[in-house]
N, C-alpha and C positions, 0 to 999 in steps of 0.2 A: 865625812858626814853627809846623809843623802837625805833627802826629805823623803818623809813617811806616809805623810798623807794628802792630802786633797789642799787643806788648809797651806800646808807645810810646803806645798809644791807651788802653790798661787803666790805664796811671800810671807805667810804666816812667823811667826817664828816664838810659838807656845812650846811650854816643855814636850810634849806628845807628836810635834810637827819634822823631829828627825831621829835619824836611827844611825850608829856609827858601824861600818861596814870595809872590810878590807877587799880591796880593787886595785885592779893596774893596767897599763897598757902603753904603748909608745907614741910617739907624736915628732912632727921634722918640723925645724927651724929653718922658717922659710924667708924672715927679714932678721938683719943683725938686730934689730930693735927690741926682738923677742917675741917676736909673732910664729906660734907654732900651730898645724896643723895634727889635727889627731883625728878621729871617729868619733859621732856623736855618742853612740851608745857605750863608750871610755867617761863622757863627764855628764852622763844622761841623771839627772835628777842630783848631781851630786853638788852640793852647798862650799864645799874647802876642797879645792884642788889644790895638791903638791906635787912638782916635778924636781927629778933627781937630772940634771947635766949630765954630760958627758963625761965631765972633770970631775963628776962625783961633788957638787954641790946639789945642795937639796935648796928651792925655793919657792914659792909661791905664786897662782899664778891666776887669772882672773879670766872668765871668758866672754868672749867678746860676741861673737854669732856663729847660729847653728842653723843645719840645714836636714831636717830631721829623715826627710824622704830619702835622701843621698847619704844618710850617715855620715855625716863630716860636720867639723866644730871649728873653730879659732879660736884659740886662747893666746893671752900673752903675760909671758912671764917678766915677773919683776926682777929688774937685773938691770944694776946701772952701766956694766960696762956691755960691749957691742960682742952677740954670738957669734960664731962660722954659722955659715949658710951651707945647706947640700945643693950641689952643683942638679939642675934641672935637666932632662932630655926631652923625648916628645915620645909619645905615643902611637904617631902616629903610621909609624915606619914597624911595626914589629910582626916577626915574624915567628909561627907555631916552629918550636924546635930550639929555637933562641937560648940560650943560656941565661939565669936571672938567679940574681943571692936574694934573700929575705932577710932582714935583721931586725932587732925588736926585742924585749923584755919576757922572753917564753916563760912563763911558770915565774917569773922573778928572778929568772939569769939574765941579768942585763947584758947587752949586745951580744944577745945570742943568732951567732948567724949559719942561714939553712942554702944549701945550693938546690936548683932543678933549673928544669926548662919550664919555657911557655908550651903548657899542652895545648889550650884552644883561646879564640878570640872572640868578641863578640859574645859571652853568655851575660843571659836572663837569672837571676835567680832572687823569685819572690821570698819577704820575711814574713810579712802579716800586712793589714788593711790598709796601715798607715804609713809603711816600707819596702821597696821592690829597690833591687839594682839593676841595673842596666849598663848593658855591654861593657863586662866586668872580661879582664883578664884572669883561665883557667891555669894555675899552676904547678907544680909538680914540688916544690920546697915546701918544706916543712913550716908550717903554721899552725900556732898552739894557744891557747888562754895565756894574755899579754902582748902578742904581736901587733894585736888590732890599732890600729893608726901609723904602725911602720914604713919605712919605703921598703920597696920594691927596686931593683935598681939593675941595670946592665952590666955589661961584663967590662966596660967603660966607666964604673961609679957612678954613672948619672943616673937620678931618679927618675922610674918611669911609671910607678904605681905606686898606690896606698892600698898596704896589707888590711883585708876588711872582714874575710870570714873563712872557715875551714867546715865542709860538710859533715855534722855530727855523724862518725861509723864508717868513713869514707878513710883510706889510705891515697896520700897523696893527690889527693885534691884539695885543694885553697884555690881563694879568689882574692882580685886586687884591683879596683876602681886605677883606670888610667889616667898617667899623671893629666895629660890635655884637659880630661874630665874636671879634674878633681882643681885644673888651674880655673875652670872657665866657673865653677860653681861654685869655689871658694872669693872669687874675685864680685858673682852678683851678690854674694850674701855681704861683702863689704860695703856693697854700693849701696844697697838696701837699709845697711844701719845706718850707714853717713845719711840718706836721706833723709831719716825720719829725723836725724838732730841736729841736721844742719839747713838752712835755706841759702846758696850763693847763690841761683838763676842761671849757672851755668851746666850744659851739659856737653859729658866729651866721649868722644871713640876711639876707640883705637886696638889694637891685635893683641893675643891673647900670650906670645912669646916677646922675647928681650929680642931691641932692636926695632918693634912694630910701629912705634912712638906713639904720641897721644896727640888729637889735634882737638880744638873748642870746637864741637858742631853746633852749638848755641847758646844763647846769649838773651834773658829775657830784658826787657824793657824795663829800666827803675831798678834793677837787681842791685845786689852788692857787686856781683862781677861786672855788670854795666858801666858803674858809676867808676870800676877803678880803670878802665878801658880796656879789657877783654872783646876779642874779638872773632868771630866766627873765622876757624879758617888757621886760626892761632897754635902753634905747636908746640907744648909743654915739651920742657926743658927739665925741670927742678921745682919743686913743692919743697917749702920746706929748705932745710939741708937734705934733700934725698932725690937722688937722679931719678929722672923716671924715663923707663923704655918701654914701659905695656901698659894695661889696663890694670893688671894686680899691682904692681911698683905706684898707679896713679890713685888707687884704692886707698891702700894701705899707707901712704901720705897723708892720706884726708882725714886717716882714722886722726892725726895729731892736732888736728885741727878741733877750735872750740867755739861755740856763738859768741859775739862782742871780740874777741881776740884776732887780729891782723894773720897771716897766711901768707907768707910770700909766695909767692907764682914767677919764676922765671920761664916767658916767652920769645920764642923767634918767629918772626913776621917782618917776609922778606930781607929775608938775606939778614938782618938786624936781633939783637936781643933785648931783650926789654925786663925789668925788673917792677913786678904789681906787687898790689900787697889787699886781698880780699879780705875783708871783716865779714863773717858769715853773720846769718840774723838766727835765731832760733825760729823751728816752724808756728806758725801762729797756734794758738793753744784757748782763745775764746770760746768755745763751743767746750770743750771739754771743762773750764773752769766755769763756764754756766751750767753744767752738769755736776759736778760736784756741787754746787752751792744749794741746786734745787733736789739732791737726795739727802743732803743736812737738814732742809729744811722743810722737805714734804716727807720725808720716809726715816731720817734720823741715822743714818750711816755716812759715811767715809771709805770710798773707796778706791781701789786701782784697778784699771784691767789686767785680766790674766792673759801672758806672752802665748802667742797662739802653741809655740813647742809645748809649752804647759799644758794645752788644752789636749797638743795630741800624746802626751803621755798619760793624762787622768784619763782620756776616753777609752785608750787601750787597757788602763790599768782596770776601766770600770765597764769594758763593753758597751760604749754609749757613744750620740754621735754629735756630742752636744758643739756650735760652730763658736763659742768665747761664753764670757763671765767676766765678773767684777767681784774681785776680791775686796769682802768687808774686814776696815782696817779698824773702825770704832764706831760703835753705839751712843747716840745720844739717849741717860738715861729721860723716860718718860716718851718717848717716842713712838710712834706707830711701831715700826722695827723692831724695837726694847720692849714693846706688849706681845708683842707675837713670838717673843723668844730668840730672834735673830741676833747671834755673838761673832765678835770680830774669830775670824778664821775663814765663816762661812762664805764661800764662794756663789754669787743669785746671777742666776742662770735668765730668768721673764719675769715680766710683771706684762698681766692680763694678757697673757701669749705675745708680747712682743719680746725678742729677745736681748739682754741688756750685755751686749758683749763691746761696749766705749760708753765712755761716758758722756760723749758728744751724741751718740745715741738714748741714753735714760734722758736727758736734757729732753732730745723730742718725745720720748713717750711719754713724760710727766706731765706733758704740754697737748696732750692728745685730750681732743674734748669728751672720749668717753670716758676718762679717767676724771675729767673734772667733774662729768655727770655721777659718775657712781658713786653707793655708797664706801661700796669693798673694792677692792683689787686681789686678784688673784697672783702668789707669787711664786717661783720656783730656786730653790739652792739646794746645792750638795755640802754634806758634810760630813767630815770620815768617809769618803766616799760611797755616800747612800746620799740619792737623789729625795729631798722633802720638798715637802708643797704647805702652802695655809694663806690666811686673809686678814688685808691690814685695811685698812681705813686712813689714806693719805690726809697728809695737813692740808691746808690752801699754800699757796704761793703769792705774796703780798705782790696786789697790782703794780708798784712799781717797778718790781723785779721782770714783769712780763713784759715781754716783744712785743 
């Protein structure tokens, strides 16, 4: 099921907001946990992902974070008991000539696998405005409609690439994002989500292969990691039940982690081991719940922001270069909003040319004294993917509620 329209894509979920469509493509289990990596444009707009195992189990499977410029996704599949893992290599040693298999789900033949060489290293090759690859590995095996998110691998089984595209007209040429690549971009899109849902205070480094280990490079003052005694300098051991040896093994730990719920941290610090146990906080969220409270109450909607991937798949879908939006979730009947015709689906892009893409943002525009001066406001949303415009006449917002 993939969403269909504008509505459909921001979160909607109206009988008209999706479309049922047959797709496929492959994806590598990169933690026994269930974490697999595929290509973004494998689960690009799509609402119900199903993966089929290796063992010919079919399961379901949810995705996690996507990185739309580099074409790669994380999802993880529901699966109580622990997957194999494919054995990783590096990238960084390869050489034109090389021998390399490709395997992957070609046409719907599952583990279909293609032999060549590495023809070239290093290419370019642009999709559209919102998509370019970079220094992709040029190959010579067969790559076909289902490949996309496959390994790429040596004549050792180790994975050294993710199978990503085949030159439409072109005989034996395919390309394949290098695994180094594809470790160091799937590891910040981890770190990126854990940020936004987690607060510890702690930040860490460490090397991008097994064995580089992770050490605490800081440490803020009053944090959760402070108060459990975390200390700059400190070298992760274990998160969790899960060793860690790089930066992805200390990511993809953290995904298990939840705000209010304990975290064990096993550290060595000096020559010694030490067992922590970090309660993450959730990120502070006031400005955002003053922003919702003051568009119930001056404009008569409910809303969410739309996930920036979201944004760049409606601008490409609509030729436009709009930078976020807030998804309307409900109409307050009687409302400013509710006279001018605005229904939950619709995605509002500005009000009086400022653009409303958080809601810790509408909070300050609502708050802007030309807005309190005027009689109208000018507004902007898309819907069905047609950009509309018109003018509402904001409520007051009760002095007690202002800063």
């Amino acid at each position: 099921m993939v969403r269909s329209t504008a509505a459909g894509m921001a979160g909607a979920t109206g009988p008209d907001s999706f479309k049922q469509v047959n797709g496929m493509g492959t994806g590598v289990v990169i933690d026994r946990r269930g974490y697999v990596i595929t290509n973004y444009h494998v689960v690009e707009d799509v609402e119900e992902i199903r993966v089929t195992l290796s063992n010919g189990e079919t399961t379901s499977a949810e995705l996690v974070a996507t990185r739309v410029r580099n074409d790669l996704a994380l999802i993880k599949v529901n699966v109580p008991e622990s997957l194999p893992t494919i054995p990783r290599g590096t990238s960084s040693d390869l050489m034109v000539g090389e021998s390399v298999i490709a395997i992957g789900n070609a046409f719907g033949y599952v583990h279909t696998s293609t032999q060549g060489i590495i023809s070239a290293l290093h290419r370019d090759v642009p999709v559209n405005e919102s998509q370019e690859y970079h220094d992709l590995i040029q190959i010579s095996a067969g790559i076909n409609p289902g490949n996309s998110g496959g390994p790429l691998l040596n004549i050792e089984g180790e994975m050294i690439g993710v199978n990503v595209a085949v030159r439409v007209g072109a005989q034996q040429i395919a390309f394949a994002i290098p695994i180094d690549q594809v470790v160091e971009i799937v590891t910040e899109m981890i770190e990126q989500h854990n940020e936004q849902r987690l607060l510890t205070g702690m930040r860490a480094t460490g090397g991008p292969r097994d064995g580089d280990g992770i050490t605490i490079a800081n440490v803020s003052a009053s944090s959760p990691a402070a108060r459990e005694g975390l200390k700059p300098g400190d070298r992760v051991v274990r998160v969790g039940s899960q060793p860690v040896d790089d930066r992805l093994d200390f990511a993809l730990a953290m995904l298990e982690a939840a705000p209010g719920r304990a975290m064990k941290i096993e550290v060595e610090r000096g020559g010694k081991h030490y067992d922590l146990a970090v309660t993450a906080q959730a990120p502070a969220g006031q400005t955002s719940k003053l922003g919702s409270q003051r568009a119930w109450t001056m404009i008569g909607v409910k809303a969410n922001t739309v996930p920036e991937t979201t944004m760049t798949r409606l601008n490409s879908r609509m030729r436009t270069k709009y930078r976020g939006g807030l998804l309307i979730t409900a109409v307050r009947p009687g409302s400013a909003a509710d006279q001018q015709g605005i229904v939950a689906g619709d995605v509002l892009l500005g009000i009086h040319g400022f653009e409303t893409t958080t809601l810790s943002g509408l909070a300050s525009i609502l708050e802007h004294p030309e807005l309190q001066r005027g009689p109208r406001a000018k507004f902007y949303l898309v819907r069905r993917e047609e950009t509309l415009f018109g003018y509402m006449r904001l409520a007051s917002m009760p002095t007690s509620n202002r800063r």
